[in-house]
C-alpha positions in Angstrom: -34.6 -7.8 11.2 -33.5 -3.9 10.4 -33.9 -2.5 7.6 -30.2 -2.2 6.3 -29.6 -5.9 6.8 -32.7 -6.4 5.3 -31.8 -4.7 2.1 -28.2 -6.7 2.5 -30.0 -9.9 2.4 -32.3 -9.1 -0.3 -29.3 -7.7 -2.4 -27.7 -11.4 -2.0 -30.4 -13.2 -2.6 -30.7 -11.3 -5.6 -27.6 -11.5 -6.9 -27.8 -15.4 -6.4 -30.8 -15.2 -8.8 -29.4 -13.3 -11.4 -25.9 -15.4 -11.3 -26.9 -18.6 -10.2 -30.4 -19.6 -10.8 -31.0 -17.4 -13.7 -30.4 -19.0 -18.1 -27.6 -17.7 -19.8 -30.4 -15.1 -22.2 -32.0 -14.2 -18.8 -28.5 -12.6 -17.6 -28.0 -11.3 -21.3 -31.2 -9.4 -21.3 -30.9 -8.3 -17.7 -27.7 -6.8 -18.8 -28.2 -4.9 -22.2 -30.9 -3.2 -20.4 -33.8 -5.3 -20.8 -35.0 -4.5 -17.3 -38.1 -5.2 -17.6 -38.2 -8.7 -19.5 -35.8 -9.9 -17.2 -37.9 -8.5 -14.2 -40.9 -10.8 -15.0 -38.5 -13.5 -15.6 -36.8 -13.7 -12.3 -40.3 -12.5 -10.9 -41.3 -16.1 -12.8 -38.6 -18.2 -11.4 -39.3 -16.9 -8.4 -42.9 -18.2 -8.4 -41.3 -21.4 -9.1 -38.7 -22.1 -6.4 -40.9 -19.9 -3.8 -44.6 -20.2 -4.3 -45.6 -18.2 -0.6 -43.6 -15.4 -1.7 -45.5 -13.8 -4.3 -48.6 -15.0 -3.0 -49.1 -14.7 0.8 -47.8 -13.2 3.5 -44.1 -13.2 2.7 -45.0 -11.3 -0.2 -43.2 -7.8 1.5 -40.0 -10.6 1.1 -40.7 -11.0 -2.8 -41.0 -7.0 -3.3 -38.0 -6.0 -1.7 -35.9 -8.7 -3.8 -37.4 -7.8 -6.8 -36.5 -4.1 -6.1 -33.2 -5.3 -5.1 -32.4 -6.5 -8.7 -33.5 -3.7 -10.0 -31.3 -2.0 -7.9 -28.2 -3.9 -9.1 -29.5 -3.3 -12.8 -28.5 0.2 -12.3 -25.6 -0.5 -10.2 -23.8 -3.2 -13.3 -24.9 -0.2 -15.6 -22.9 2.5 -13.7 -19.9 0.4 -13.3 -20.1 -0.5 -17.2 -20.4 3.4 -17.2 -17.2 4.1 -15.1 -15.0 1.3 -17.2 -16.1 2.3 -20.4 -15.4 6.0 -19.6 -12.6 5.9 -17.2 -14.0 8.6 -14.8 -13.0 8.3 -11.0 -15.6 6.2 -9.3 -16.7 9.4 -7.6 -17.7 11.0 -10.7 -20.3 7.9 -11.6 -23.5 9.7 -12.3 -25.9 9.6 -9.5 -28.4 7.9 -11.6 -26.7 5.1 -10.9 -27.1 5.1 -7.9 -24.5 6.3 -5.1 -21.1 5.9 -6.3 -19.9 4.1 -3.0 -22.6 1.6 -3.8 -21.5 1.2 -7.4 -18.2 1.0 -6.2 -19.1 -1.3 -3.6 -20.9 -3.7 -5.9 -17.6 -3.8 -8.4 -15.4 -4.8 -5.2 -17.5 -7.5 -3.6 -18.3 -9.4 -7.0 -15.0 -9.0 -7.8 -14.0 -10.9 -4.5 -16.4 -13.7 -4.6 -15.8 -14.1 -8.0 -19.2 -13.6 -9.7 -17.8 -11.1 -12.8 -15.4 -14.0 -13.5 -18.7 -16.5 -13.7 -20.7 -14.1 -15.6 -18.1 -14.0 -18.0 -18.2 -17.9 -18.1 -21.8 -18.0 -18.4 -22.0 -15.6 -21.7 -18.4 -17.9 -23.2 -20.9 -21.2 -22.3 -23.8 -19.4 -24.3 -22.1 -18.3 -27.2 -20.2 -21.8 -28.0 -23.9 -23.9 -27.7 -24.6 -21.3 -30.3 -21.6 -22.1 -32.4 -20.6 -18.5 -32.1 -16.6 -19.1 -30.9 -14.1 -20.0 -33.6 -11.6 -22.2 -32.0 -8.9 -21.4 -34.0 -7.2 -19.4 -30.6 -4.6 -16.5 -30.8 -2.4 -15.8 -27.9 -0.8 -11.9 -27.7 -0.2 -9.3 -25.0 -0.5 -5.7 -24.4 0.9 -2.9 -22.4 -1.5 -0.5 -20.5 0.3 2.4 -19.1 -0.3 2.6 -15.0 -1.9 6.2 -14.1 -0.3 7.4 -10.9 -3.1 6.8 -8.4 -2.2 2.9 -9.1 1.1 3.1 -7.3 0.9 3.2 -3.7 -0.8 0.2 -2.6 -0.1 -1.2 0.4 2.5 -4.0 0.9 1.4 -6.0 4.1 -2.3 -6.5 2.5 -1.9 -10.1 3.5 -2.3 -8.8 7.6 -5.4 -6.6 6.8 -9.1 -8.1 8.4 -10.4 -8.9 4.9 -7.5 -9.2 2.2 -7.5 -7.8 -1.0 -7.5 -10.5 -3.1 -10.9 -12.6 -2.7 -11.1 -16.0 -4.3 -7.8 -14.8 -6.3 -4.5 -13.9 -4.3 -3.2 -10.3 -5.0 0.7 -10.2 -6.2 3.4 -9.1 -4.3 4.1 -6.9 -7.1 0.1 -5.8 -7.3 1.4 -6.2 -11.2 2.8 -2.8 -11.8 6.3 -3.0 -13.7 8.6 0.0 -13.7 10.9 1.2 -16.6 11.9 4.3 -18.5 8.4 5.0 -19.5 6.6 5.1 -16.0 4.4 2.4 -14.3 2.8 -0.2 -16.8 0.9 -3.4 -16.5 1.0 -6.2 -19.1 -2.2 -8.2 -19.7 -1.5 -12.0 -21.5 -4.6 -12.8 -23.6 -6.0 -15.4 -25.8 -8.4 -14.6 -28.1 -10.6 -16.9 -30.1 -11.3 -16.3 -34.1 -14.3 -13.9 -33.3 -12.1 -11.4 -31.6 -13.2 -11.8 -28.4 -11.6 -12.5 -24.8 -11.5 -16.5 -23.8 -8.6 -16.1 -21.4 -6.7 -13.6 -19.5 -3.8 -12.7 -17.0 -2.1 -9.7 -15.6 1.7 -9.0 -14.3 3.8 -6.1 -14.0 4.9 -4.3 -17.5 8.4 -6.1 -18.0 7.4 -9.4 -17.8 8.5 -11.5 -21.2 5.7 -12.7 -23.4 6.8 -16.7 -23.6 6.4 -17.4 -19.7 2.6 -16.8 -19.9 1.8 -18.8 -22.7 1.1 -21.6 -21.1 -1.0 -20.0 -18.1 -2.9 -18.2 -20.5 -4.2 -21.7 -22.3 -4.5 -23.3 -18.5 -6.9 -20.3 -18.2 -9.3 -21.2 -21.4 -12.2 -23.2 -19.9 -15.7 -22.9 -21.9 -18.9 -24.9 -20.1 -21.0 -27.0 -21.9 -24.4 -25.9 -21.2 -25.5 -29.7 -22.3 -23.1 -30.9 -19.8 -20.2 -32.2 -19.6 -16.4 -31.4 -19.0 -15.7 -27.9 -20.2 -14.2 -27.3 -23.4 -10.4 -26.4 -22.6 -8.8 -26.9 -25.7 -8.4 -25.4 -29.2 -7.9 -26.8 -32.4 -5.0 -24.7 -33.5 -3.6 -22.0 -31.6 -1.3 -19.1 -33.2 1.7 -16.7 -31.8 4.2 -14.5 -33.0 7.8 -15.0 -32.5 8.0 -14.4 -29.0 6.2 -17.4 -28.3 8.6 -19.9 -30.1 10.5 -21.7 -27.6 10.9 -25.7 -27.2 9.1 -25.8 -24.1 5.7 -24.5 -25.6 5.6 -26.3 -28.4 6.2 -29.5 -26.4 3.3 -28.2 -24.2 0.8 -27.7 -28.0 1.9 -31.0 -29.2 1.6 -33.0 -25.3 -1.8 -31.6 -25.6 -2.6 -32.8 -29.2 -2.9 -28.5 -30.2 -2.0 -27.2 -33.4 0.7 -24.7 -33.8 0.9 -21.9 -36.2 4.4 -20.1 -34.5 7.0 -18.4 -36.7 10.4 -19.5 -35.5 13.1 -16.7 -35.1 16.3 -16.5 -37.8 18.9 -17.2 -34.8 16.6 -20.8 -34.0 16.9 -21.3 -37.6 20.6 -20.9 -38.2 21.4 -22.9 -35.1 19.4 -25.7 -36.0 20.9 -25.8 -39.3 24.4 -25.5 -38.0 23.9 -29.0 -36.5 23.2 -30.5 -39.6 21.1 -34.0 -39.7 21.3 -33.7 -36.0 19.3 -30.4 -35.9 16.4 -32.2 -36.8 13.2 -30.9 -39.1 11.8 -27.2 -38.9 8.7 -26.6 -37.4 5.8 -26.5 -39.6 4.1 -23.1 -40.1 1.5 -22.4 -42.3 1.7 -18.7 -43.4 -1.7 -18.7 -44.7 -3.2 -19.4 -41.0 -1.0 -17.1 -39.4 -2.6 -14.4 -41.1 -5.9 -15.5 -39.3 -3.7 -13.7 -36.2 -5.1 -10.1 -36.4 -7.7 -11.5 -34.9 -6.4 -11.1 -31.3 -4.7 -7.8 -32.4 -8.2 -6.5 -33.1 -9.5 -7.9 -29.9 -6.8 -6.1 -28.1 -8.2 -2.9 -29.9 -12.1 -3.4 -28.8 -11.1 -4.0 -25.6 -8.9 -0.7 -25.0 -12.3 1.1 -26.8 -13.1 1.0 -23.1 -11.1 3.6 -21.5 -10.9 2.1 -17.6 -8.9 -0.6 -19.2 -6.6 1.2 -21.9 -5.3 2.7 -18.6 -5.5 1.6 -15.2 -6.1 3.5 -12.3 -6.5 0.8 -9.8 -3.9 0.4 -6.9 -5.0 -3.5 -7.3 -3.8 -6.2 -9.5 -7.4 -7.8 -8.6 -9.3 -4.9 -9.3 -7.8 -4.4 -12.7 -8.3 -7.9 -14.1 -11.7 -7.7 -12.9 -12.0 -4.2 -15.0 -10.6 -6.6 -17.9 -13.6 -9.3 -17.6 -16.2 -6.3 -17.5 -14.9 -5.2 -20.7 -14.9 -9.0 -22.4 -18.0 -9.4 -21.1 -19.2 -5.9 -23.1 -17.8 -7.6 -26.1 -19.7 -10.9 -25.4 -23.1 -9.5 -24.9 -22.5 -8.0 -28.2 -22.2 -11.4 -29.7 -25.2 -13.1 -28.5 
């Protein structure tokens, strides 16, 4: 086999150990830098499922996976690097590694998926530790586009390998335009913690109340016991942007709590009908001051600069940059 496909193979095979066969505090301590615990870990596991390869004559296969993973230790660093910072990927420090390969790793995971199951696994985690509050808050925020987003191109859907991955890219590639330039709006639900359950991204002028209900659809924690997933909070809160008929139908269908302030214009034209206007909602405004929580969220998550403003031509790209961050905020949690 040559050498480069070689390395290609053992970079797969290690990323399938690190994602895939690898416990939830395995992938935590490979990724707050714990290289070397987590080295003898998957060096352990892969005694386990491959006896011959550390000892025998496929051991050359053994070394060259285990230095793959270290590899992609320093790769995930330098693209935690970039997003935190915001730098161009070209300016990724070369102890990272080349910044084509840094690059390269950020594109292909985010094709196939794998920041979106990392994220998962870390969510899975911290609920068996009873470290999510279910008590969910659903906001938005608007990240100002930097001109090297424009510009991507529009028949994507003809190119030899699309843009998208295991997620279609937009026709829009989720770049509004108005009086203040390109922005992009990310939809997010937060749970009590402050941190990221549930994401998604469209173009700046998009309204608020449309996403609502993708954004829940989107909230899916794992049992690590098994089980179906968790996909359902106890009470969820909005602001007033959120108050329409059709979502609270959707809360109370779903047997979910509301905590929604209704707007002054609802109020007076429900009272105008009289007896046939029917009861208020209920609102509690004692919970809906639990709300900063996602407001706060918002805040940790912009602390990383490659997501405060995007640079990416891609829709894709950018919520990918959005997990990466979450998943910062995670690992800091467990």
């Amino acid at each position: 086999m040559p050498q480069a496909a070689g390395d290609e193979l053992a970079s797969r095979l290690a990323a399938e150990l690190i994602i895939g066969a690898t416990t939830a505090p395995v992938l935590s301590a490979m990724l707050r830098d714990e290289h070397r615990e987590a080295r003898r870990q998957i060096a352990d596991r892969l005694r386990a499922l491959h006896p011959g390869w550390l000892a025998g004559q496929a051991i050359g296969v053994a070394t060259l996976i285990l230095a793959a993973i270290d590899g992609l230790m320093l790769q995930i660093d330098g693209i935690r690097w970039r997003i935190r910072t915001g730098a161009p990927w070209r300016d990724v420090p070369a102890c990272y590694g080349h910044w084509f390969s840094v690059y390269g790793l950020f594109r292909r995971w985010q094709r196939e998926g794998v920041w979106a199951r990392i994220l998962a696994a870390l969510q899975a985690c911290a609920d068996a530790a009873g470290k999510i509050g279910w008590t969910v808050s659903v906001d938005s925020t608007i990240t100002r586009a930097h001109q090297h987003a424009a510009g991507a191109r529009r028949d994507g859907h003809l190119q030899k390998e699309p843009p998208g991955g295991v997620h279609s890219e937009p026709a829009d590639h989720a770049l509004g335009r108005s009086r203040g330039g390109l922005t992009t709006k990310t939809h997010l639900a937060c749970e009590q913690g402050r941190k990221l359950l549930a994401a998604v991204v469209t173009a700046g002028q998009r309204g608020d109340s449309p996403q609502f209900i993708p954004v829940l659809a989107k909230i899916r924690v794992a049992r690590l016991g098994g089980g179906r997933p968790r996909t359902r909070p106890d009470r969820v809160l909005a602001d007033k942007a959120y108050t329409s008929k059709a979502n609270r139908t959707h809360l109370r269908r779903r047997g979910i709590k509301a905590c929604i302030p209704s707007k002054a214009g609802q109020d007076a034209h429900r009272r105008a009908k009289g007896s046939k206007g029917g009861r208020p909602p209920s609102f509690d405004p004692a919970f809906y001051r639990l709300r900063h929580a996602v407001e706060c969220g918002i805040n940790l998550l912009k602390g990383n600069r490659g997501m405060a403003t995007r640079y990416g031509k891609l829709a894709v790209r950018y919520e990918a940059v959005v997990i990466i961050a979450a998943i910062n905020q995670w690992l800091s949690a467990l």
